[in-house]
OpenMM code with the backbone's topology and positions (N, CA, C; nanometers):
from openmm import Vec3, app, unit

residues = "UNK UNK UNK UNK UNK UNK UNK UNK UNK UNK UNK UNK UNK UNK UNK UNK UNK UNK UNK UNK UNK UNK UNK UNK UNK UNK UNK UNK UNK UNK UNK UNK UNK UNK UNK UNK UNK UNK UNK UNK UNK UNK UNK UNK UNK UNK UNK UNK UNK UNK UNK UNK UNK UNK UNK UNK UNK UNK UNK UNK UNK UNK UNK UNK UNK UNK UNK UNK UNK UNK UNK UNK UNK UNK UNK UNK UNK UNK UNK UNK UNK UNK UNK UNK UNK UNK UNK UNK UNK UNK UNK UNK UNK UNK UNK UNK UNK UNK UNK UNK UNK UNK UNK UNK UNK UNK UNK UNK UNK UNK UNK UNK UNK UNK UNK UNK UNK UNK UNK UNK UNK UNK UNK UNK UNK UNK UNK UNK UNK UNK UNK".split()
positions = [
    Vec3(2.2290, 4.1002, 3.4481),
    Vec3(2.1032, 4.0316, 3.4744),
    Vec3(2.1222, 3.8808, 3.4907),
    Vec3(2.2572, 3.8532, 3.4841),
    Vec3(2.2268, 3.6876, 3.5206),
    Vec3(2.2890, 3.6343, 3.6064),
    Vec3(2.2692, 3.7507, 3.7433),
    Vec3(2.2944, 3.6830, 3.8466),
    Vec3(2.2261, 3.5541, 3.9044),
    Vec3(2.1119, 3.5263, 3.9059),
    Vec3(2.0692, 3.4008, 3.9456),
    Vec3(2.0346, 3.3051, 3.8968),
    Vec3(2.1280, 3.2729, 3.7613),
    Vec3(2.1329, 3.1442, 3.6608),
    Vec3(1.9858, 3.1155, 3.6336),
    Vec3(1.9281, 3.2146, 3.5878),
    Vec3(1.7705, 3.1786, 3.5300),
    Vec3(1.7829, 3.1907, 3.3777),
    Vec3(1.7087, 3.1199, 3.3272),
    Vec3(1.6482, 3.1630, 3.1752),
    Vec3(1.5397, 3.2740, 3.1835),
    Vec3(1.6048, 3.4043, 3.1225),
    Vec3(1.5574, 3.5071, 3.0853),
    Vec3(1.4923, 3.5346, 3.0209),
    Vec3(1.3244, 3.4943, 2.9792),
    Vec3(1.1986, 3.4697, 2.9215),
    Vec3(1.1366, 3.6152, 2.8684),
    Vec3(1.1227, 3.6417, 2.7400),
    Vec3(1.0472, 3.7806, 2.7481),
    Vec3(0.9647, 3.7911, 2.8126),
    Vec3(0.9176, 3.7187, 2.8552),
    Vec3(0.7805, 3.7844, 2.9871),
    Vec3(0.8270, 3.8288, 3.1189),
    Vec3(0.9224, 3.7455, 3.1042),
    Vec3(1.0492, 3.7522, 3.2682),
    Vec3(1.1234, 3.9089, 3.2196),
    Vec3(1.1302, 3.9164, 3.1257),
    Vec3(1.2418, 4.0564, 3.1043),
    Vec3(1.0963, 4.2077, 3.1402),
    Vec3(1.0120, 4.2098, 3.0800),
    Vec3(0.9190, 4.2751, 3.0168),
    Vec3(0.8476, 4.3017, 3.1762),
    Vec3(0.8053, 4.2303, 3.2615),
    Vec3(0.7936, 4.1692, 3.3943),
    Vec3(0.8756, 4.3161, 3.4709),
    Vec3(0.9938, 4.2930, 3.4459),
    Vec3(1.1153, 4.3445, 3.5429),
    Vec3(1.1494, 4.4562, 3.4752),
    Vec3(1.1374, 4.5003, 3.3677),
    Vec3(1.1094, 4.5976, 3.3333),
    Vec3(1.0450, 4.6999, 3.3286),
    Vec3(0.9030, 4.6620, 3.4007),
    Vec3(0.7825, 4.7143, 3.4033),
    Vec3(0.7990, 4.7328, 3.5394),
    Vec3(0.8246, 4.6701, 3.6789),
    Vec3(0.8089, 4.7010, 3.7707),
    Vec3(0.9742, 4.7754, 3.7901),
    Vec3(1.0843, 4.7854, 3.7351),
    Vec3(1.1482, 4.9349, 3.7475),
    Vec3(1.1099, 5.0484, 3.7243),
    Vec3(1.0307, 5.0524, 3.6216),
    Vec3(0.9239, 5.2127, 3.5731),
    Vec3(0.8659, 5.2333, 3.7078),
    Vec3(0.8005, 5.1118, 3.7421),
    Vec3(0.7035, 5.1512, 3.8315),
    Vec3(0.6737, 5.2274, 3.9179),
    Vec3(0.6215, 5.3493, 3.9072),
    Vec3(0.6697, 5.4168, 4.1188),
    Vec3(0.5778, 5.3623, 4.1913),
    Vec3(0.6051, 5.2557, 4.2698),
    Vec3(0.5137, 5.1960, 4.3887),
    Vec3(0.5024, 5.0414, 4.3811),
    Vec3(0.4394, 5.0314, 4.4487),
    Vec3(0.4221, 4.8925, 4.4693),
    Vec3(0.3112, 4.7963, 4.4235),
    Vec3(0.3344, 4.7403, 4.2595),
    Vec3(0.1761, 4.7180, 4.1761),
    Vec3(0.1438, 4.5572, 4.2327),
    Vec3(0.0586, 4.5444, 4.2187),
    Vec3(-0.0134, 4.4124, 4.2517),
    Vec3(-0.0212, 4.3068, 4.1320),
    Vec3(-0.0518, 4.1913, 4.1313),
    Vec3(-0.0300, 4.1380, 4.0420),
    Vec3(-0.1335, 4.1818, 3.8991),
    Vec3(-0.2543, 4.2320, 3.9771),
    Vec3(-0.3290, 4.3287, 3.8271),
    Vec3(-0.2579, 4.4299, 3.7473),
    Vec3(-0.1950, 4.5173, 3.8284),
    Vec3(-0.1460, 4.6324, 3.7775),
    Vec3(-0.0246, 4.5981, 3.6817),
    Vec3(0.0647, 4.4549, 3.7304),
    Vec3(0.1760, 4.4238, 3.6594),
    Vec3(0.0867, 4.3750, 3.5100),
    Vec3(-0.0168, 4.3077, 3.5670),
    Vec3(-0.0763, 4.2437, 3.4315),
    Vec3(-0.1196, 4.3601, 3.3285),
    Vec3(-0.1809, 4.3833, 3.3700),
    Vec3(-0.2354, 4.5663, 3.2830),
    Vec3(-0.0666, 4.6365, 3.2327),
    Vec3(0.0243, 4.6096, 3.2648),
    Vec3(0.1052, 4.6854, 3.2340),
    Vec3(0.1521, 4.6416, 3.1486),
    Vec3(0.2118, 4.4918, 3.1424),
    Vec3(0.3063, 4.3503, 3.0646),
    Vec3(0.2356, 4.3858, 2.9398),
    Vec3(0.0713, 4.3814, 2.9559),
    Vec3(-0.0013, 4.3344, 2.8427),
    Vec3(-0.0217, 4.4714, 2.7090),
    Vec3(0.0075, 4.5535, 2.7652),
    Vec3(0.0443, 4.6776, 2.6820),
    Vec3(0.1397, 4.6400, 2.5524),
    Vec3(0.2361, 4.5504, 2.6002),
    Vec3(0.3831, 4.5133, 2.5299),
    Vec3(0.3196, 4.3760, 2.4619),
    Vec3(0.2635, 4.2947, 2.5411),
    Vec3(0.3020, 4.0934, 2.5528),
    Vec3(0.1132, 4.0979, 2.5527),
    Vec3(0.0164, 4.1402, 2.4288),
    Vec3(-0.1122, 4.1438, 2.4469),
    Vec3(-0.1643, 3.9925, 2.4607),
    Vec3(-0.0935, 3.8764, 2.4761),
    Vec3(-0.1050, 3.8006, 2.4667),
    Vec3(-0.1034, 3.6980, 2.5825),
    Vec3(-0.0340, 3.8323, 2.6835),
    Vec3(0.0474, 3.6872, 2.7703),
    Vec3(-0.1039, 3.6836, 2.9216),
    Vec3(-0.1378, 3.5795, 2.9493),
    Vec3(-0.1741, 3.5557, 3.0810),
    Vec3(-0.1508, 3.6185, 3.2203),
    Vec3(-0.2853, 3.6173, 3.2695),
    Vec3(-0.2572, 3.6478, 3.4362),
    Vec3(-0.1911, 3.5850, 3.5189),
    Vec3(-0.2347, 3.4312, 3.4621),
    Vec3(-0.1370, 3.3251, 3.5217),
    Vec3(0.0126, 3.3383, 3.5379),
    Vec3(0.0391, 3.3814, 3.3816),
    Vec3(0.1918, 3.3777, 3.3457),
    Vec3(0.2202, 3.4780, 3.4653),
    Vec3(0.1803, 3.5770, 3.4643),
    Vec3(0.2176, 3.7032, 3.5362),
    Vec3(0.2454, 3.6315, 3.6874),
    Vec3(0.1662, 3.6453, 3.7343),
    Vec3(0.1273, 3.5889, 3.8787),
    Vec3(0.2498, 3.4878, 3.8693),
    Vec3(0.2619, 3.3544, 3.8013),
    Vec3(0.4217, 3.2532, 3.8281),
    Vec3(0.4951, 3.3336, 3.8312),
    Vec3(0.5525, 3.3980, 3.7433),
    Vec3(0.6695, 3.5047, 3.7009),
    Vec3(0.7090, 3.5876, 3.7905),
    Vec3(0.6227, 3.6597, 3.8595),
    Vec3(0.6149, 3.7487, 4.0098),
    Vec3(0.6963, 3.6729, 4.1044),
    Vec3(0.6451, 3.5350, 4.1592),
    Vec3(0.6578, 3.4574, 4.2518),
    Vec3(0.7865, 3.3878, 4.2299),
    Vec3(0.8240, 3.3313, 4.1108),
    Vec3(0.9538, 3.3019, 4.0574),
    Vec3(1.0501, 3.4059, 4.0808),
    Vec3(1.0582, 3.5576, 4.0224),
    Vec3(1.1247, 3.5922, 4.0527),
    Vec3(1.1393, 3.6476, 4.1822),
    Vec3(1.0815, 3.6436, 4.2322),
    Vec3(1.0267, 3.6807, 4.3895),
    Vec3(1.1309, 3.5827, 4.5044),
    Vec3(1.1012, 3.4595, 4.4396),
    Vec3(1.1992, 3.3107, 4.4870),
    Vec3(1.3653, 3.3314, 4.4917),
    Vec3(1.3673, 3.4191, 4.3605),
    Vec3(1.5225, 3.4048, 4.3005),
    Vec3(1.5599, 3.5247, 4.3814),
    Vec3(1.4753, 3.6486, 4.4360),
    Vec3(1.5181, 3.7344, 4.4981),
    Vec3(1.5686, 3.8550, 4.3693),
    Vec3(1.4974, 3.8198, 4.2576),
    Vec3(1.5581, 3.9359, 4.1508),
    Vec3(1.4566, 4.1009, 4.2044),
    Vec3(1.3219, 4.0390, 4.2905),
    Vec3(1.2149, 4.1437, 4.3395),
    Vec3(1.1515, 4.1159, 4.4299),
    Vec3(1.0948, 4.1774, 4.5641),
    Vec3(1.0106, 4.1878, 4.6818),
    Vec3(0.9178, 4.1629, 4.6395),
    Vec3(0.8565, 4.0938, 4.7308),
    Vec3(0.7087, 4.0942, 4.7692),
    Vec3(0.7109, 4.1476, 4.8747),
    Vec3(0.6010, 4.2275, 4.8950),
    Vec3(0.5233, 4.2607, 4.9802),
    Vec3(0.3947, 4.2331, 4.9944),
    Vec3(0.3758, 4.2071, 5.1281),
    Vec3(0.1755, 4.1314, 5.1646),
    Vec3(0.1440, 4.2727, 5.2224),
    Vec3(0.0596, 4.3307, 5.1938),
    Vec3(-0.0060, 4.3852, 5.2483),
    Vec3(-0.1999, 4.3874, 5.2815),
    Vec3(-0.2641, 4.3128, 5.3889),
    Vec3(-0.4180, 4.3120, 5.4087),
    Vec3(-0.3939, 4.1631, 5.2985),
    Vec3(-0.3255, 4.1047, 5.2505),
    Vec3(-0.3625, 3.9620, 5.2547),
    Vec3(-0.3431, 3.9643, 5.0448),
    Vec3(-0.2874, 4.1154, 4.9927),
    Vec3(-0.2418, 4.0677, 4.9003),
    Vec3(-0.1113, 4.1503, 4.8705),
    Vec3(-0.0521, 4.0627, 4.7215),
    Vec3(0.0725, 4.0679, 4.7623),
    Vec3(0.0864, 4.1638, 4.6716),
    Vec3(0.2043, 4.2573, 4.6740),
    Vec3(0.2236, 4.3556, 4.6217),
    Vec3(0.4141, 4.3372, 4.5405),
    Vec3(0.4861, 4.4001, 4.4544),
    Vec3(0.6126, 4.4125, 4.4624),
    Vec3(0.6577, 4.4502, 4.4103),
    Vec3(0.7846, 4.4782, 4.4273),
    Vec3(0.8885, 4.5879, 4.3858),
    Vec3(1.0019, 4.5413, 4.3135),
    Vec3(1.0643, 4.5940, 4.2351),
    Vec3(1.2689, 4.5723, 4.1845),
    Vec3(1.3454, 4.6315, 4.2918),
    Vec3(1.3168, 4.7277, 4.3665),
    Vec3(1.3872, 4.8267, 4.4888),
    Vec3(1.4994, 4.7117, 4.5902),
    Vec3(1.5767, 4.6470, 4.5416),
    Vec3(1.6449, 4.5603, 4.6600),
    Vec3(1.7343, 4.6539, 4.7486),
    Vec3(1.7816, 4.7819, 4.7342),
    Vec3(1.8315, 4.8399, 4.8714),
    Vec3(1.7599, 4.7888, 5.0041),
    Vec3(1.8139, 4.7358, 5.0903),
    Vec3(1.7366, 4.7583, 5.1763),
    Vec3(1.7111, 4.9020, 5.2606),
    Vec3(1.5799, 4.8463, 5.2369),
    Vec3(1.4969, 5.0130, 5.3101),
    Vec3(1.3512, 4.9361, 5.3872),
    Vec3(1.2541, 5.0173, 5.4313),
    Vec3(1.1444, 5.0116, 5.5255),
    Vec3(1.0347, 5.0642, 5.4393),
    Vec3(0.9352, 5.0333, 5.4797),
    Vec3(0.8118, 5.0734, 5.4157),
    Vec3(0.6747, 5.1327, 5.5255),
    Vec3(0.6376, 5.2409, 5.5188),
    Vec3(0.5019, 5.2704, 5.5819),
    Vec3(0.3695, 5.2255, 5.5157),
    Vec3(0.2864, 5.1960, 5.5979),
    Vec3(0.1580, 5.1269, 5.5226),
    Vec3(0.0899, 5.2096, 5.5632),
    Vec3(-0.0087, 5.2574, 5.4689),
    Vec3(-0.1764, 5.2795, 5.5215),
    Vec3(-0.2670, 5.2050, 5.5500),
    Vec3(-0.3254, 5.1811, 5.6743),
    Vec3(-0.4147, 5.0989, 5.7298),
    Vec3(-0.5354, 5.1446, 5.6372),
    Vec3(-0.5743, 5.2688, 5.6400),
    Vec3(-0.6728, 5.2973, 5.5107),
    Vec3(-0.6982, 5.2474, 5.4301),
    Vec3(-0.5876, 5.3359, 5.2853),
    Vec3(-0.6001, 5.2584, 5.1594),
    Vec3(-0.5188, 5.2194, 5.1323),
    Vec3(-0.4124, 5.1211, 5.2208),
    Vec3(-0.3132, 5.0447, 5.1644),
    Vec3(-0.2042, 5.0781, 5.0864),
    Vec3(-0.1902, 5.2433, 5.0989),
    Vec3(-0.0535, 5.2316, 5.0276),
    Vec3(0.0373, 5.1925, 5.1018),
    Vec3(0.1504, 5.1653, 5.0274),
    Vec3(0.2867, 5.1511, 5.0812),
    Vec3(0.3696, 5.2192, 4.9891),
    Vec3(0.4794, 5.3113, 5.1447),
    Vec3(0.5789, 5.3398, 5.0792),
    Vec3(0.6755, 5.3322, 5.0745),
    Vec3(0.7899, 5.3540, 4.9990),
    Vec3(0.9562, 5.3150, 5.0627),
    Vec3(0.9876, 5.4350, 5.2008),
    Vec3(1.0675, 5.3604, 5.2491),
    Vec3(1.1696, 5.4319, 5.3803),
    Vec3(1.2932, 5.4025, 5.4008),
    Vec3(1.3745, 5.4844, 5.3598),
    Vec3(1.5408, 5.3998, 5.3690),
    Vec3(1.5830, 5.4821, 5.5050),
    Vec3(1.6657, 5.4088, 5.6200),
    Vec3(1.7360, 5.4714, 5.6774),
    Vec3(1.8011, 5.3380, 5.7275),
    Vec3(1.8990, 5.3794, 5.6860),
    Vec3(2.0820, 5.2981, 5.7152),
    Vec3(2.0514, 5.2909, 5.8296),
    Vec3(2.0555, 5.4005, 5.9353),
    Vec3(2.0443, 5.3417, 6.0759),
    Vec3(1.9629, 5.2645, 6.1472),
    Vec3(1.8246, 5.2611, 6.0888),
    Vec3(1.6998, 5.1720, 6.1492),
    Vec3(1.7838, 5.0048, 6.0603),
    Vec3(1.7946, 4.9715, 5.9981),
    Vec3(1.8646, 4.8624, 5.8967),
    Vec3(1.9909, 4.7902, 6.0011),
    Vec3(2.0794, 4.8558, 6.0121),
    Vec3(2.1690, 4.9110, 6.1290),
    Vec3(2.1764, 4.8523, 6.2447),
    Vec3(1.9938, 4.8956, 6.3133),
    Vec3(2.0313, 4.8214, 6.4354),
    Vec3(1.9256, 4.7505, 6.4474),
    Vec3(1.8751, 4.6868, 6.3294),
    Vec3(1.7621, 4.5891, 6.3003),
    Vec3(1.8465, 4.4721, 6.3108),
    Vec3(1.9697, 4.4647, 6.2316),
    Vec3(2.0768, 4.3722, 6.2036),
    Vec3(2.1554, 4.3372, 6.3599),
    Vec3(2.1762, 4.4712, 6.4290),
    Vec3(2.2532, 4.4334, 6.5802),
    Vec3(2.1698, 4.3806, 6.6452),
    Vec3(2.0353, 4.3763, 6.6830),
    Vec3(1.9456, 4.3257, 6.7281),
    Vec3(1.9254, 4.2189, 6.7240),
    Vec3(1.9501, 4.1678, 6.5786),
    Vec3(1.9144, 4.0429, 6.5132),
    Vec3(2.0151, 3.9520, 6.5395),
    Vec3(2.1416, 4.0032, 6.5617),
    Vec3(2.2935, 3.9203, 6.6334),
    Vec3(2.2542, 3.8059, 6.7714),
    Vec3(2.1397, 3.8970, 6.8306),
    Vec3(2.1142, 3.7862, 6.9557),
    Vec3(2.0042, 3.6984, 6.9677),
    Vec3(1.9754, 3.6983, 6.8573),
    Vec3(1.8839, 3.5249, 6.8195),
    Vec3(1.9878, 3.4258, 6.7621),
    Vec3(1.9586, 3.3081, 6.8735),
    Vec3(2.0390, 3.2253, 6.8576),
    Vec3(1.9968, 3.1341, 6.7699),
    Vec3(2.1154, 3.0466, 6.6869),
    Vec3(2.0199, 2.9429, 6.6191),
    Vec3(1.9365, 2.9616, 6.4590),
    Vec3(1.9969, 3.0984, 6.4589),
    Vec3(1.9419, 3.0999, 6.3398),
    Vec3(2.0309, 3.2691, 6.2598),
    Vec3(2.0744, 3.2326, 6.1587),
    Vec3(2.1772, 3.3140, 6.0698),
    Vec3(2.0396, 3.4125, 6.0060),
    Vec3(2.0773, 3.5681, 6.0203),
    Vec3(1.9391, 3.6706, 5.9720),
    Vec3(2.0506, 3.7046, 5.8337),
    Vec3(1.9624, 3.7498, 5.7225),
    Vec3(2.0142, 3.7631, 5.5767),
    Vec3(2.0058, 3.9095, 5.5866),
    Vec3(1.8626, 3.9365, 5.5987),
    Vec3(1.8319, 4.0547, 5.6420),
    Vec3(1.6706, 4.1206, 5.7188),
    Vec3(1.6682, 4.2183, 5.6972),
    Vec3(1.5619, 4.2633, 5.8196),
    Vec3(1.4816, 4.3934, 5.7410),
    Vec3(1.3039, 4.4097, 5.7190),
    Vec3(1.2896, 4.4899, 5.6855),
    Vec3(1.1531, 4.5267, 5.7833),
    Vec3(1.1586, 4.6437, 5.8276),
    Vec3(1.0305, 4.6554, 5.9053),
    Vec3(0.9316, 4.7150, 5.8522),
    Vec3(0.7830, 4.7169, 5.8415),
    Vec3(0.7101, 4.7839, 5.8109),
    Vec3(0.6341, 4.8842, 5.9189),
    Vec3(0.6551, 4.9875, 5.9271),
    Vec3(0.5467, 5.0850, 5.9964),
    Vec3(0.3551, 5.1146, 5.9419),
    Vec3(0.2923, 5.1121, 6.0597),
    Vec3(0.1529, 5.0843, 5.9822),
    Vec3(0.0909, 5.2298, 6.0513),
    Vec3(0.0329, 5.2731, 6.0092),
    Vec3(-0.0769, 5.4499, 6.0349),
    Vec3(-0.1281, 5.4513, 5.8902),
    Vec3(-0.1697, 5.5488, 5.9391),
    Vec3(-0.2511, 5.6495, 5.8695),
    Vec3(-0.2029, 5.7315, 5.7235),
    Vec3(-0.2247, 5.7431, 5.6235),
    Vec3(-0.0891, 5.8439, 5.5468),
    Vec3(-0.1719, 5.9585, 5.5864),
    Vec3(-0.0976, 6.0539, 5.4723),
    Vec3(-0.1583, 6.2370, 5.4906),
    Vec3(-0.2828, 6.2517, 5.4262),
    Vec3(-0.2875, 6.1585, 5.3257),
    Vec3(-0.4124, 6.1524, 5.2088),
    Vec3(-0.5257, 6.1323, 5.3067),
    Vec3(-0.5137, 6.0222, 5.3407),
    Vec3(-0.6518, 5.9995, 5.4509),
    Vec3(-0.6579, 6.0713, 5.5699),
    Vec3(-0.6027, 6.1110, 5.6694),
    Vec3(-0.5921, 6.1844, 5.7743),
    Vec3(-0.6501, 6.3020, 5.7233),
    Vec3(-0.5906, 6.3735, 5.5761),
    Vec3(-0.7031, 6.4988, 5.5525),
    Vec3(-0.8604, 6.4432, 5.5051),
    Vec3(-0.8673, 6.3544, 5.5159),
    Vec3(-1.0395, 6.3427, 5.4502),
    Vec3(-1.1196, 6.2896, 5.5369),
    Vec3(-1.0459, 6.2962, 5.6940),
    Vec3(-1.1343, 6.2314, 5.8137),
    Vec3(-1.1886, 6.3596, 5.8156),
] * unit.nanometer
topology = app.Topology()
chain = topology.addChain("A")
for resn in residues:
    res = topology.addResidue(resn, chain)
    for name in ("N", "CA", "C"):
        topology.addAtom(name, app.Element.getBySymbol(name[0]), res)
């Protein structure tokens, strides 16, 4: 855990702990509702810096989805489908879409790519059955 020379804060541990349990992608409420189970003490605020901090350091994703942000511990790179509906998102790994996101990315000039993640946007199955 100390790859990115941070001070490791119980809220920062508890934080990253909570969004490995996680299956999905919680928002900064859901992290808060979760932390505060453990840390009954700690702030939305705290939460919300802590997200974004580690978010900075690259220890976890963000994801925006409809204008809020969502995130994950999942650093494989992989892809995500969205529901235009109700906004889920989910993971999608395929090496080969990654692959030739990266060969693609070889012919922009002028600028060095780290990496590449695409999001696909429809419909899921949940909503498509309740049209």
């Amino acid at each position: 855990m100390k790859q990115a020379d941070i001070k490791y804060t119980n809220q920062r541990i508890e934080i990253l702990d909570f969004l490995k349990e996680f299956d999905g992608h919680p928002t900064v409420d859901d992290v808060y509702e979760g932390v505060r189970q453990k840390l009954t003490r700690i702030s939305k605020a705290t939460v919300y810096n802590n997200l974004k901090f580690l978010a900075e350091k690259g220890l976890i994703k963000e994801v925006n989805v409809k204008g809020v942000s969502r995130f994950e511990a999942n650093l494989v790179p992989h892809h995500h489908t969205i529901c235009l509906e109700c906004g889920e998102i989910t993971d999608y790994e395929s090496e080969e879409l990654s692959e030739y996101a990266m060969k693609i990315a070889e012919e922009i000039d002028d600028f060095k790519i780290e990496s590449a993640d695409t999001n696909f946007y429809g419909i899921c199955k949940k909503c498509m059955e309740m049209e």
